[in-house]
LUMPA-826821 format. One line per field, with one value per residue: residue number from 1; residue in three letters; x, y, z of N, C-alpha, C, O in turn. Coordinates in steps of 0.001 Angstrom, whole numbers. Each point is the difference from the previous one (the first is absolute). Layout:
N
num (NUM / ...)
residu (ala / ...)
nc1 (X / ...)
nc2 (Y / ...)
nc3 (Z / ...)
cac1 (X / ...)
cac2 (Y / ...)
cac3 (Z / ...)
cc1 (X / ...)
cc2 (Y / ...)
cc3 (Z / ...)
oc1 (X / ...)
oc2 (Y / ...)
oc3 (Z / ...)
This chain:
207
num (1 / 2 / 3 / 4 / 5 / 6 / 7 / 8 / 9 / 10 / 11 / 12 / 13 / 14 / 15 / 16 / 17 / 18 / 19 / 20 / 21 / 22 / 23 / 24 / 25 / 26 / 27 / 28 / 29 / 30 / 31 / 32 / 33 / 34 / 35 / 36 / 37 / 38 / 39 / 40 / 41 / 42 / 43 / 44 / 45 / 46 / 47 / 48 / 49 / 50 / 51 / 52 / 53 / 54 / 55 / 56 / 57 / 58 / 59 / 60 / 61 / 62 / 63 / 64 / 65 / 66 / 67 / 68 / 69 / 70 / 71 / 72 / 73 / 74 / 75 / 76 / 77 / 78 / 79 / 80 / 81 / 82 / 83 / 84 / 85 / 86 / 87 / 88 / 89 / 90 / 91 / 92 / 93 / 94 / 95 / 96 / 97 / 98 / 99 / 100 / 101 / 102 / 103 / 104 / 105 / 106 / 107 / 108 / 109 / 110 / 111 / 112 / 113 / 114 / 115 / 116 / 117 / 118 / 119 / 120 / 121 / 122 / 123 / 124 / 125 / 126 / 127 / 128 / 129 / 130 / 131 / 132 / 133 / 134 / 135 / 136 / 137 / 138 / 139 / 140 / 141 / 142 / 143 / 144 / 145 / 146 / 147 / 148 / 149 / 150 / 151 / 152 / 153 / 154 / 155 / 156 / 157 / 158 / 159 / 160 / 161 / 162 / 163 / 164 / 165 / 166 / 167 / 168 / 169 / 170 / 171 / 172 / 173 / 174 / 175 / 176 / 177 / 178 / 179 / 180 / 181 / 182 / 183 / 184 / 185 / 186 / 187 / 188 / 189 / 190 / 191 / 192 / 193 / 194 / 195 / 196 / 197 / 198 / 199 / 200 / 201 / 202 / 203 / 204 / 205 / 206 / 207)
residu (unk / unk / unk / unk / unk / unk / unk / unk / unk / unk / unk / unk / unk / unk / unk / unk / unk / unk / unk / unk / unk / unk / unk / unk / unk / unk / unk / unk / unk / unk / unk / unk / unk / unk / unk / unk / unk / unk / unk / unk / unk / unk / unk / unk / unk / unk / unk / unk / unk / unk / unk / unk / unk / unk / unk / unk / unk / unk / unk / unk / unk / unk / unk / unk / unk / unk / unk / unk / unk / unk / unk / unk / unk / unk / unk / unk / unk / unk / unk / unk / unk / unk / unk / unk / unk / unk / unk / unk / unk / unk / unk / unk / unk / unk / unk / unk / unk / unk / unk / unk / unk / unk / unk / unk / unk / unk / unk / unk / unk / unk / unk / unk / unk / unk / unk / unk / unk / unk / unk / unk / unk / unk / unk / unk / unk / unk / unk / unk / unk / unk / unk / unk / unk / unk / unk / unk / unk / unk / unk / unk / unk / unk / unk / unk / unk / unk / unk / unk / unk / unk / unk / unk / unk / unk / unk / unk / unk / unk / unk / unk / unk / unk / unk / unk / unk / unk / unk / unk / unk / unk / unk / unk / unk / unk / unk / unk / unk / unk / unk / unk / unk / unk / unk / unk / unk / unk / unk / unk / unk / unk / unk / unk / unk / unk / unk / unk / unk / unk / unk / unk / unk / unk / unk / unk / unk / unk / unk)
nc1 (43857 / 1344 / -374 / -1407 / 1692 / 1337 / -373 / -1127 / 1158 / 998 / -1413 / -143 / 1500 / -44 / -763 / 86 / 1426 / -1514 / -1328 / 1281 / 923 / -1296 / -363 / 2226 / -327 / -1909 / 1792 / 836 / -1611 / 142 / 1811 / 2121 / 860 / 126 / 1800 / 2119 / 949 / 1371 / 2189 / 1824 / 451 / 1396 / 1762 / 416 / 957 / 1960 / 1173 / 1511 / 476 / 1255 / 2172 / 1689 / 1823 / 1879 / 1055 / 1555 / 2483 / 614 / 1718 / 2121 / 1551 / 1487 / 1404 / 1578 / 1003 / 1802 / 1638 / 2119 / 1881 / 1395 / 1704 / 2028 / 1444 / 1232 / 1838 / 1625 / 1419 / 985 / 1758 / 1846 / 1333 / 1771 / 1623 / 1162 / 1982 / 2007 / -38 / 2022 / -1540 / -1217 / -883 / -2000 / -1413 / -226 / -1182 / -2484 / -20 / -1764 / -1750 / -1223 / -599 / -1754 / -1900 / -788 / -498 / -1778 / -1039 / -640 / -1544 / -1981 / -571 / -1459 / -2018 / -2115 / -215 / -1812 / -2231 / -1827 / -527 / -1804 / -1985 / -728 / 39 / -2457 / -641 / 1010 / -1148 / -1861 / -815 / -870 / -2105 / -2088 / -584 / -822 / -2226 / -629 / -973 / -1518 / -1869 / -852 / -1203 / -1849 / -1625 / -815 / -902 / -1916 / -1241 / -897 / -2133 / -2168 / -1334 / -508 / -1333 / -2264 / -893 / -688 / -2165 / -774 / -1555 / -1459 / -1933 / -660 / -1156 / -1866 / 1512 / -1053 / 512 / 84 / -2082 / -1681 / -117 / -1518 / -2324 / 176 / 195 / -1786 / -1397 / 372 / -1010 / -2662 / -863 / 160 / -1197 / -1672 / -370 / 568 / -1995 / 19 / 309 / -1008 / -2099 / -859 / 605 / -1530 / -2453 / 832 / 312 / -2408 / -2208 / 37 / -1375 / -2588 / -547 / 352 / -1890 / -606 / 751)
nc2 (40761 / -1738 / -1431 / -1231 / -884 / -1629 / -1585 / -1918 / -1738 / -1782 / -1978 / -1628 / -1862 / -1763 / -1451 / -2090 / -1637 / -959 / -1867 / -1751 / -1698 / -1552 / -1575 / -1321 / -1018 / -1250 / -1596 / -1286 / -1466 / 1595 / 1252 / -776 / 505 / 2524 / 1436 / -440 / 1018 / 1241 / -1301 / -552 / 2170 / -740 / -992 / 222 / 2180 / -119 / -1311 / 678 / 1739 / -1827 / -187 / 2156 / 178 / -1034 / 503 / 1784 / -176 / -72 / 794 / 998 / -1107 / -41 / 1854 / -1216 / -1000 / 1210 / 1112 / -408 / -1017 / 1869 / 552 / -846 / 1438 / 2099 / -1077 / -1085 / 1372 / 409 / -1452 / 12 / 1614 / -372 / -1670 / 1101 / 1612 / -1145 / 771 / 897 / -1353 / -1689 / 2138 / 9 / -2112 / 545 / 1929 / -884 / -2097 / 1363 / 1434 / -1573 / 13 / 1488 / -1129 / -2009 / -595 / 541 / -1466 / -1433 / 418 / -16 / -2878 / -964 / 631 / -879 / -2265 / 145 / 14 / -616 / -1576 / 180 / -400 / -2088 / -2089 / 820 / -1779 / -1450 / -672 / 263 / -983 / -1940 / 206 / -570 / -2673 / -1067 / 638 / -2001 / -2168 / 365 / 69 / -2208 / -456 / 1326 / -1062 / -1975 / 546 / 1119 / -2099 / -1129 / 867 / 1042 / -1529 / -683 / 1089 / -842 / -1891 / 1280 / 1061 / -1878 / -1189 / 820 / 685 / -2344 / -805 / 1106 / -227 / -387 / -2226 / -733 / -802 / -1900 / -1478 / -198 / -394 / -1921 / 352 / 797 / -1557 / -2872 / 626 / -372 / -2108 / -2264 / -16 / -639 / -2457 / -1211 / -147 / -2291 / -2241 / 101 / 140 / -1923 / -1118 / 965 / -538 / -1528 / 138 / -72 / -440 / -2486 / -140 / -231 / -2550 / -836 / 834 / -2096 / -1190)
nc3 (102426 / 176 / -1707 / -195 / 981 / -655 / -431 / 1136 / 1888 / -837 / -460 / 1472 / -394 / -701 / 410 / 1716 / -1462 / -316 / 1505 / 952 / -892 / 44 / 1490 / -854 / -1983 / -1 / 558 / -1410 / -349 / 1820 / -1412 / 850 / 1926 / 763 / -1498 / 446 / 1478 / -486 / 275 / 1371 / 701 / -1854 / 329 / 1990 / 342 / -1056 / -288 / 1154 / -19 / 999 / 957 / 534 / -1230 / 236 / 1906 / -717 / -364 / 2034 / 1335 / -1021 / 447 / 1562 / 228 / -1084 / 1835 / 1612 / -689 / -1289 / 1231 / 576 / -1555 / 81 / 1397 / 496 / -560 / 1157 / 1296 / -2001 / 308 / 1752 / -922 / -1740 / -94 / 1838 / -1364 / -1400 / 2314 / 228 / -29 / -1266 / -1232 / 1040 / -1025 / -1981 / -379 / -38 / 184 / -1225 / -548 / -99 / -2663 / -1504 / 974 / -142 / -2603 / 121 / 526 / -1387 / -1924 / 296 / -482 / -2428 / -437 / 1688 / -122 / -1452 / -205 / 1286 / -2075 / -1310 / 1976 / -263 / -1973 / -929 / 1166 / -1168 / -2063 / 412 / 1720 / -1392 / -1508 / 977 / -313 / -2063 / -1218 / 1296 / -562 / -764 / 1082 / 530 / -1885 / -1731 / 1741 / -260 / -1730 / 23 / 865 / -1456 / -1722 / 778 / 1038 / -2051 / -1393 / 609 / -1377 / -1833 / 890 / 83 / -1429 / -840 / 291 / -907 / -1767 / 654 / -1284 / 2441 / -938 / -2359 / -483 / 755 / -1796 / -2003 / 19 / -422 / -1753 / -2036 / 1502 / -391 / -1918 / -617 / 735 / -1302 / -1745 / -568 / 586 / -2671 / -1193 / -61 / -1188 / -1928 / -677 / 116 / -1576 / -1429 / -159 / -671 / -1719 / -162 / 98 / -135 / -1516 / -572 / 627 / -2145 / -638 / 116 / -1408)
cac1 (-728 / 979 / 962 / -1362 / -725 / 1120 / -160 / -1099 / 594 / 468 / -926 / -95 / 813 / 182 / -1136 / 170 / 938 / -370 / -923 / 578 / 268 / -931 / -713 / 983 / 116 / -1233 / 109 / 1036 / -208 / -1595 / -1047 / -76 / -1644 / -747 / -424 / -393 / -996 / -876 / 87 / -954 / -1531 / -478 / -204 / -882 / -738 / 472 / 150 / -1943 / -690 / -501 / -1275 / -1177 / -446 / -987 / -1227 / -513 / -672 / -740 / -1072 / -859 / -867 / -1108 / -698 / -949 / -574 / -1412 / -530 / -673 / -1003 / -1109 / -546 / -945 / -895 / -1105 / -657 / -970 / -1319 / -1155 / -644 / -983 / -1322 / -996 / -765 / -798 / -918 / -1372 / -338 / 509 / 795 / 1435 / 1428 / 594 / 674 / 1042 / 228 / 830 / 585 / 1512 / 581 / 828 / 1711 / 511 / -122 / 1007 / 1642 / 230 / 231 / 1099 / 1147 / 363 / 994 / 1769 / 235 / 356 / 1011 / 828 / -23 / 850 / 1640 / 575 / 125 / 1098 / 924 / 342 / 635 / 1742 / 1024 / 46 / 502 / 1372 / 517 / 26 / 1499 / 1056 / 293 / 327 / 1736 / 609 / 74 / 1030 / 1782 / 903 / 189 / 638 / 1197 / 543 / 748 / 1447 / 1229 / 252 / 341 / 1220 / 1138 / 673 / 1213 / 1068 / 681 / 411 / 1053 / 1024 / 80 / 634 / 1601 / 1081 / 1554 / 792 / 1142 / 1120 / -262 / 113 / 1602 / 814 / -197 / 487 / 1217 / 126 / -159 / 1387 / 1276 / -455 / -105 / 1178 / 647 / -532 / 909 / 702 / -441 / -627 / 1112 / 897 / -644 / -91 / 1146 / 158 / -341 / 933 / 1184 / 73 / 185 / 1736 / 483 / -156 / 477 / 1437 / 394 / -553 / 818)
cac2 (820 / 776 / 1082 / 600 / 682 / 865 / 1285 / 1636 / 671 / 1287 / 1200 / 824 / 797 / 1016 / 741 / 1014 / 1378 / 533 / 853 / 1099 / 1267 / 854 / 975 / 1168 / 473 / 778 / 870 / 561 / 425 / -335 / -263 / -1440 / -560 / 67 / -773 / -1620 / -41 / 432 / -742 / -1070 / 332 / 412 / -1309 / -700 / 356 / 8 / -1000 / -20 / 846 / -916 / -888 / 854 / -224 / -1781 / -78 / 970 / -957 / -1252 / 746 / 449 / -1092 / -641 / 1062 / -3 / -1047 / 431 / 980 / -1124 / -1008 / 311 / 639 / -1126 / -221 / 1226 / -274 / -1109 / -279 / 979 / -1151 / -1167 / 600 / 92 / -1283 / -244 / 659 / -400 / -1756 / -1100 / -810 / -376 / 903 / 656 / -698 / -288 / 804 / 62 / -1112 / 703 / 811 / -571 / -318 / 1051 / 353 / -1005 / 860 / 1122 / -660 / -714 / 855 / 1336 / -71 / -265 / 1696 / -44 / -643 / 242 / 1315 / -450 / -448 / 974 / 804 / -520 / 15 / 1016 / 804 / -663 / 889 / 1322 / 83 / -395 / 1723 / 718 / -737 / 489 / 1285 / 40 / -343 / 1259 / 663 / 4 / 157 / 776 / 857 / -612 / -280 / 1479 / 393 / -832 / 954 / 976 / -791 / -632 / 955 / 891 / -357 / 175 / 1290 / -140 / -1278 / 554 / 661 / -436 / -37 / 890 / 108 / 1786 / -334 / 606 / 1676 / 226 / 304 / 967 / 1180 / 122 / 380 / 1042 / 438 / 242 / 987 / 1228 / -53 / 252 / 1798 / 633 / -155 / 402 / 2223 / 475 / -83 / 891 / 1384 / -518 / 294 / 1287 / 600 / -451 / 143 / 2136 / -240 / 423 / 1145 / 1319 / -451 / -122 / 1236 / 863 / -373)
cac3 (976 / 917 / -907 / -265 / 1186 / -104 / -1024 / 448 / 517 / -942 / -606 / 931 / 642 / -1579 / 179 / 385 / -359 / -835 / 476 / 585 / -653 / -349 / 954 / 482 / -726 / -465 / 1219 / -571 / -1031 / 155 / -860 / -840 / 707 / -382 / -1261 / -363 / 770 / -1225 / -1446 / 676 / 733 / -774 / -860 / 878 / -551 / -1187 / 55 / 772 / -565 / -1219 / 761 / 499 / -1155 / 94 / 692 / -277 / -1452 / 482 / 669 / -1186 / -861 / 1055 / -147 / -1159 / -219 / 1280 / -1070 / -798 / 918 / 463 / -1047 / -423 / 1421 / -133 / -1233 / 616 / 1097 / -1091 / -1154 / 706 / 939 / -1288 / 250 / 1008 / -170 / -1187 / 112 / -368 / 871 / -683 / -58 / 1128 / 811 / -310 / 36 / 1922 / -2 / -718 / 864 / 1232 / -365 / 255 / 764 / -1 / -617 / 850 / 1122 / -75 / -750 / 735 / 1250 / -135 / -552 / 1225 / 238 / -619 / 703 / 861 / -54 / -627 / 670 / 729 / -1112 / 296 / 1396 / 205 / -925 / 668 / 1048 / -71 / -911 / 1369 / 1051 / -706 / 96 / 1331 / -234 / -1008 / 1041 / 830 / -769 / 378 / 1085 / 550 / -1009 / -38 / 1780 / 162 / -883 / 701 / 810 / -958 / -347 / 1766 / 609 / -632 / 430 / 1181 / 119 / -870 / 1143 / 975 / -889 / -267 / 1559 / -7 / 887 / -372 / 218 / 1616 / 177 / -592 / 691 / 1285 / -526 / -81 / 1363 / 1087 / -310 / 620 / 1404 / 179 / -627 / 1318 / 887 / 410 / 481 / 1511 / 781 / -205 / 641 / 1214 / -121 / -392 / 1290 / 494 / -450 / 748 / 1916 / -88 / 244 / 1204 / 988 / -110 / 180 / 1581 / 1099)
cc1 (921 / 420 / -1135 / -446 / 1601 / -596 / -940 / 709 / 868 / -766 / -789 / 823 / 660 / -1430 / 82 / 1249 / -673 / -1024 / 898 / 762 / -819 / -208 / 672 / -43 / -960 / 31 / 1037 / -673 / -1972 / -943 / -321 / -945 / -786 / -792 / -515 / -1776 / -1096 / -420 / -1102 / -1813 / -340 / -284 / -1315 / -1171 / -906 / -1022 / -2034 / -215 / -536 / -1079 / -1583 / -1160 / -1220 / -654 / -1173 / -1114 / -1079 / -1694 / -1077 / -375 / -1407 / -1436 / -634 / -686 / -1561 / -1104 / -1206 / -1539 / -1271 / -648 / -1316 / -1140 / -1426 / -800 / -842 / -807 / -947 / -534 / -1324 / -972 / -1053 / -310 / -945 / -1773 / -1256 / 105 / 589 / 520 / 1039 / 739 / 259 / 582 / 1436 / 748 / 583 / 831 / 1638 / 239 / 284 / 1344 / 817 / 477 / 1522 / 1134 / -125 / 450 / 1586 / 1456 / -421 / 850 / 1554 / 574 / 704 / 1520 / 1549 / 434 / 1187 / 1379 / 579 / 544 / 1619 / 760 / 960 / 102 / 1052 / 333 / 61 / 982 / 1469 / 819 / 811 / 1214 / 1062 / 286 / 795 / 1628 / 889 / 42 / 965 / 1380 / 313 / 219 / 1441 / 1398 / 574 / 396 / 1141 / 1253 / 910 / 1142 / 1136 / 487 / 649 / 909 / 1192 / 828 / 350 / 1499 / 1446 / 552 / 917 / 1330 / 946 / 555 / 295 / 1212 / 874 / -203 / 470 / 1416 / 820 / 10 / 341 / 1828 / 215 / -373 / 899 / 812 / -193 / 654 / 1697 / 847 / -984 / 943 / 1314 / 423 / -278 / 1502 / 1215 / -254 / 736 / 1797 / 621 / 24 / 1080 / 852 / 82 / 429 / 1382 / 513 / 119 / 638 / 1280 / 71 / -579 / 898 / 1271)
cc2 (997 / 1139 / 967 / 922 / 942 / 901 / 822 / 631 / 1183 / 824 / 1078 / 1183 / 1322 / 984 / 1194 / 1178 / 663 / 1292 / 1137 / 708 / 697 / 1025 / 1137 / 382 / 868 / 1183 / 1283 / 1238 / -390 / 476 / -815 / -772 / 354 / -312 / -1417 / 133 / 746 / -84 / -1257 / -34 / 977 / -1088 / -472 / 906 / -312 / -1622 / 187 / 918 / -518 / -760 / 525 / 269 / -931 / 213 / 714 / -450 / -947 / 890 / 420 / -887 / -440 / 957 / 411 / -1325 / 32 / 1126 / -926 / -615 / 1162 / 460 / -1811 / -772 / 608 / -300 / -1054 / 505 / 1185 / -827 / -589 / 939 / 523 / -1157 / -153 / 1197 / -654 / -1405 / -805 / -852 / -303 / 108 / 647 / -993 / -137 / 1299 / 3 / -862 / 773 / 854 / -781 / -611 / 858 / 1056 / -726 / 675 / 1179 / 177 / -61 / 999 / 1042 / -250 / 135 / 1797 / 407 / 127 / 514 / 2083 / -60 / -136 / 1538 / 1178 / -238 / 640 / 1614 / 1122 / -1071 / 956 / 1179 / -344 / 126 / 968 / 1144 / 130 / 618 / 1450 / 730 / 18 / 765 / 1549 / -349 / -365 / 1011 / 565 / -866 / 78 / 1108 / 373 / -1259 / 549 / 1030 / -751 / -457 / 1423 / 743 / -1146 / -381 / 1292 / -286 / -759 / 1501 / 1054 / -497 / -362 / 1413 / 492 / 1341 / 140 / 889 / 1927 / 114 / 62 / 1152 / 1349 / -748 / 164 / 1056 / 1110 / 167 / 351 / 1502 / 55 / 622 / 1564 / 726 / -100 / 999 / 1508 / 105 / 146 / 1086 / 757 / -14 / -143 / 1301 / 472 / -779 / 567 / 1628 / -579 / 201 / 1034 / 1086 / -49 / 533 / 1749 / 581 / -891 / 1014)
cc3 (679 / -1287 / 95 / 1398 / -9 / -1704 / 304 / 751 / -832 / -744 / 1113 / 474 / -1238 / -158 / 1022 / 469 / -1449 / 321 / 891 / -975 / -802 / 1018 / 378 / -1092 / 399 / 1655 / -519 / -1214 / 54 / -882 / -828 / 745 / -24 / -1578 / 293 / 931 / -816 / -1273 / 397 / 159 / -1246 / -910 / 682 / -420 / -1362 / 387 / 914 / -906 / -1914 / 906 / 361 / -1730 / -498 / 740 / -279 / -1397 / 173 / 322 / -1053 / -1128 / 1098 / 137 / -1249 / -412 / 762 / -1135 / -623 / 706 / 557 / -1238 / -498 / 1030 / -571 / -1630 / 110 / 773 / -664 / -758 / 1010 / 508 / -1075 / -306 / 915 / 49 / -959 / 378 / -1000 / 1040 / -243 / -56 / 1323 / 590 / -456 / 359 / 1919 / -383 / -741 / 1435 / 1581 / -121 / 395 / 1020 / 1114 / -52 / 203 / 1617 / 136 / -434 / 1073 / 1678 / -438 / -370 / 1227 / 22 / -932 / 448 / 1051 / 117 / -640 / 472 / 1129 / -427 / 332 / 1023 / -40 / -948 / 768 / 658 / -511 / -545 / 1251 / 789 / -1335 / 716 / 1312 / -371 / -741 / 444 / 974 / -359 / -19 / 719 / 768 / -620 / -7 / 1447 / -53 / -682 / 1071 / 995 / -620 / 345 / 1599 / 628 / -1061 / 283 / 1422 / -60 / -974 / 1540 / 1211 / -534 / 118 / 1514 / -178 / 1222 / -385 / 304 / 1190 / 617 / -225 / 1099 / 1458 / -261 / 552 / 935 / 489 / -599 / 395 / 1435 / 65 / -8 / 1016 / 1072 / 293 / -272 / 1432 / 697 / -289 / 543 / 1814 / -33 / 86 / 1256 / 1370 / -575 / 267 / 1424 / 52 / -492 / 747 / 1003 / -19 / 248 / 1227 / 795 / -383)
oc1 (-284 / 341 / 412 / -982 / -103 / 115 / 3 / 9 / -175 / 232 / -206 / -299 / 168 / 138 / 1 / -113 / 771 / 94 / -236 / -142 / 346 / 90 / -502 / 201 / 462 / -709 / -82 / 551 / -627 / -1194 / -997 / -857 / -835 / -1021 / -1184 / -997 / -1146 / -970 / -1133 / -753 / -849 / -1088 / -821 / -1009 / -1229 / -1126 / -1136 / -572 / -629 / -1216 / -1104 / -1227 / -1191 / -1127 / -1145 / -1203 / -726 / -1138 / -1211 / -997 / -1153 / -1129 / -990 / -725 / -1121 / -1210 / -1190 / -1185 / -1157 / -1224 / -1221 / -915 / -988 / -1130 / -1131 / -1163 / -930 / -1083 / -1166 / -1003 / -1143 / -1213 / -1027 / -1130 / -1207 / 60 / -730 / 1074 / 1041 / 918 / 1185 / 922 / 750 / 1097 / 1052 / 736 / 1170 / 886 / 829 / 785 / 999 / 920 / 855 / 681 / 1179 / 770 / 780 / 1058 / 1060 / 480 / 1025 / 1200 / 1116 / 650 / 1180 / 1101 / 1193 / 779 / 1070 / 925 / 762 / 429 / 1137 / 320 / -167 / 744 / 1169 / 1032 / 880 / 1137 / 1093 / 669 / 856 / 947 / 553 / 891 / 1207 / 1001 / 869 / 1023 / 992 / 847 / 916 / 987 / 1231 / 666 / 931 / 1193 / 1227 / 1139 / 936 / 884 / 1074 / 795 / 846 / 1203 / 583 / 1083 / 1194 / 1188 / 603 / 1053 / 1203 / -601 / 481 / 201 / 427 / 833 / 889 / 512 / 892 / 1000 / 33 / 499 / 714 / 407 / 436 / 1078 / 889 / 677 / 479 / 802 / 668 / 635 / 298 / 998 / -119 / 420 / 875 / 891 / 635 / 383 / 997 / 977 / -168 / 338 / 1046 / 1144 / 579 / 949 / 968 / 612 / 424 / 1103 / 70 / -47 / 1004)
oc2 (1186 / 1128 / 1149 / 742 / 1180 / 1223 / 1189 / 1199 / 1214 / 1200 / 1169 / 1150 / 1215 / 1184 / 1211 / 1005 / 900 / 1153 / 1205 / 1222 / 1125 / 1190 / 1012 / 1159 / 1120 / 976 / 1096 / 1080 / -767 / -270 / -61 / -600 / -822 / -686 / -323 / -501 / -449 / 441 / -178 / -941 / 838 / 77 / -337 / -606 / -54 / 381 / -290 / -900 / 578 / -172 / -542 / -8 / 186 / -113 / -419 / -60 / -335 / -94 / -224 / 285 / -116 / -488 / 732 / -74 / -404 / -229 / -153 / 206 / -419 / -34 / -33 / -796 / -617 / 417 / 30 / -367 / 314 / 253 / -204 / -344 / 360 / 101 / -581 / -186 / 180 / -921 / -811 / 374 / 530 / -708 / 317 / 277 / -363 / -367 / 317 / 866 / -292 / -335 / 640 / -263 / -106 / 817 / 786 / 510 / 353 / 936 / 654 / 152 / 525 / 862 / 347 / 257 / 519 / 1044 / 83 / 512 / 243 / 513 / 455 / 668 / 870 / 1076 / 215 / 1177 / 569 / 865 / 374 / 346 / 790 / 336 / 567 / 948 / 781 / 299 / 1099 / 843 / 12 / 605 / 838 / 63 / 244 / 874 / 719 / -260 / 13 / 1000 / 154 / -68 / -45 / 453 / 119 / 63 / 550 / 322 / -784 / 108 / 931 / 225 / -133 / -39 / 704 / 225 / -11 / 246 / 672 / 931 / 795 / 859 / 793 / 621 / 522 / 622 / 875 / -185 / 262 / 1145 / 1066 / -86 / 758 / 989 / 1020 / 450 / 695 / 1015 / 738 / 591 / 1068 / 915 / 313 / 452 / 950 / 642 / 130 / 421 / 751 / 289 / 627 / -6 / 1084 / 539 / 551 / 1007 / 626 / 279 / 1166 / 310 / 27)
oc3 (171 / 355 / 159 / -16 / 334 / -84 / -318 / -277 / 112 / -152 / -326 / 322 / 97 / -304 / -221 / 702 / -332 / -421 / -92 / 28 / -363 / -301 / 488 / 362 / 219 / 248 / 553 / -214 / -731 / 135 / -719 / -648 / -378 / -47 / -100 / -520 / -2 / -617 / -450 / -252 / 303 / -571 / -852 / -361 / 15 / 320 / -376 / -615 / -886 / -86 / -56 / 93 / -250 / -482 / 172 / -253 / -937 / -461 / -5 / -664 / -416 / -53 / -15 / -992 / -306 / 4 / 277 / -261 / -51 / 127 / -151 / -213 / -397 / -253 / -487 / -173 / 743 / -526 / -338 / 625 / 285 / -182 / -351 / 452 / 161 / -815 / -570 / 470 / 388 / 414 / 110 / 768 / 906 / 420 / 555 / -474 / 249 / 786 / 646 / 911 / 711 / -30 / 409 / 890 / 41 / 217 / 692 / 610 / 341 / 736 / 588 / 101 / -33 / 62 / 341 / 203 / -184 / 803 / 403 / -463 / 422 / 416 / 421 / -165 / 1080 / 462 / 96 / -574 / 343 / 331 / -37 / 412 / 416 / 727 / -59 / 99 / 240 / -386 / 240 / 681 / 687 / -182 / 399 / 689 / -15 / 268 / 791 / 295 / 79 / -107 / 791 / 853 / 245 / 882 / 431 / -239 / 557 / 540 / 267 / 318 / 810 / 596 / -262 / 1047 / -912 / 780 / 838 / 287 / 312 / 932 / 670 / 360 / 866 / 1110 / 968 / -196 / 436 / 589 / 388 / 282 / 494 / 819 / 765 / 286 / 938 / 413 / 601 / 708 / 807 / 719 / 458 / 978 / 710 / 620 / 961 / 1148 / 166 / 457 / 77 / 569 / 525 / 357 / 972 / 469 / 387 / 1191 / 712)
């Protein structure tokens, strides 16, 4: 007993790392869910629509059986009303006694025609539906599949966008500012030297 409740535990549990990886696979790769979801609800089709068949089959053997029964109804109740016209008793008595049989199995095959109508009509509003729910699903694969495609490719241009470093540029040109800054400076300072270096002079000839 105890080995037997530890092997469902593992068969449980194997199961369900199986169902989850399934589920990240088909999260990874969702037209593989949707198909199975359509492969799935097309077999089911496939499968009622034999069923929807037979019923159908049913209906129409039943409906020519109802044919039959009223064609031998109406032949009986012209027999009993031409016996009854030349006073044959006899024969009209046996004739009401055929047509209340008949009358009976007619009855009867037109509750089971009913019934079978009925189921057929079912039968085939589920095939509809289900044809319907396919056609839905397939529509929303490729609408859905062609916005996760779009979505795969805006965050592979992102993720490639963020991999790339514009440190070394930023550098490069902050180098090359403060070497600008620098040779600016020192044109300033020379300039500013120069101009010190007249003052003293002039100075030096007006004293």
């Amino acid at each position: 007993m105890a080995n037997n409740a530890i092997m469902r535990r593992l068969w449980n549990l194997w199961t369900g790392f199986v169902a989850l990886w399934v589920t990240d696979v088909e999260k990874e790769h969702p037209e593989i869910a949707y198909q199975n979801s359509i492969t799935s609800m097309t077999e089911k089709y496939g499968k009622l629509k034999q069923a929807c068949g037979r019923i159908i089959a049913r209906r129409l053997e039943i409906e020519g059986r109802v044919a039959t029964a009223r064609a031998e109804l109406e032949k009986v109740s012209a027999q009993l009303n031409t016996a009854l016209a030349t006073n044959q008793d006899d024969l009209a008595l046996v004739l009401i006694q055929k047509k209340n049989a008949l009358d009976e199995d007619l009855k009867g095959l037109e509750g089971d025609f009913a019934e079978a109508d009925k189921d057929a009509e079912e039968a085939k509003g589920q095939l509809l539906e289900i044809k319907g729910e396919i056609d839905r699903l397939k529509s929303e694969k490729d609408r859905r599949i062609a916005k996760f495609q779009s979505a795969e490719a805006r965050l592979k241009i992102q993720e490639s966008l963020d991999g790339l470093s514009i440190d070394a540029e930023v550098q490069a040109l902050s180098a090359v500012r403060d070497h600008i800054k620098g040779r600016v400076a020192e044109a300033k300072l020379g300039s500013e030297l120069r101009q010190s270096d007249l003052d003293v002079r002039l100075k030096s000839l007006t004293a």
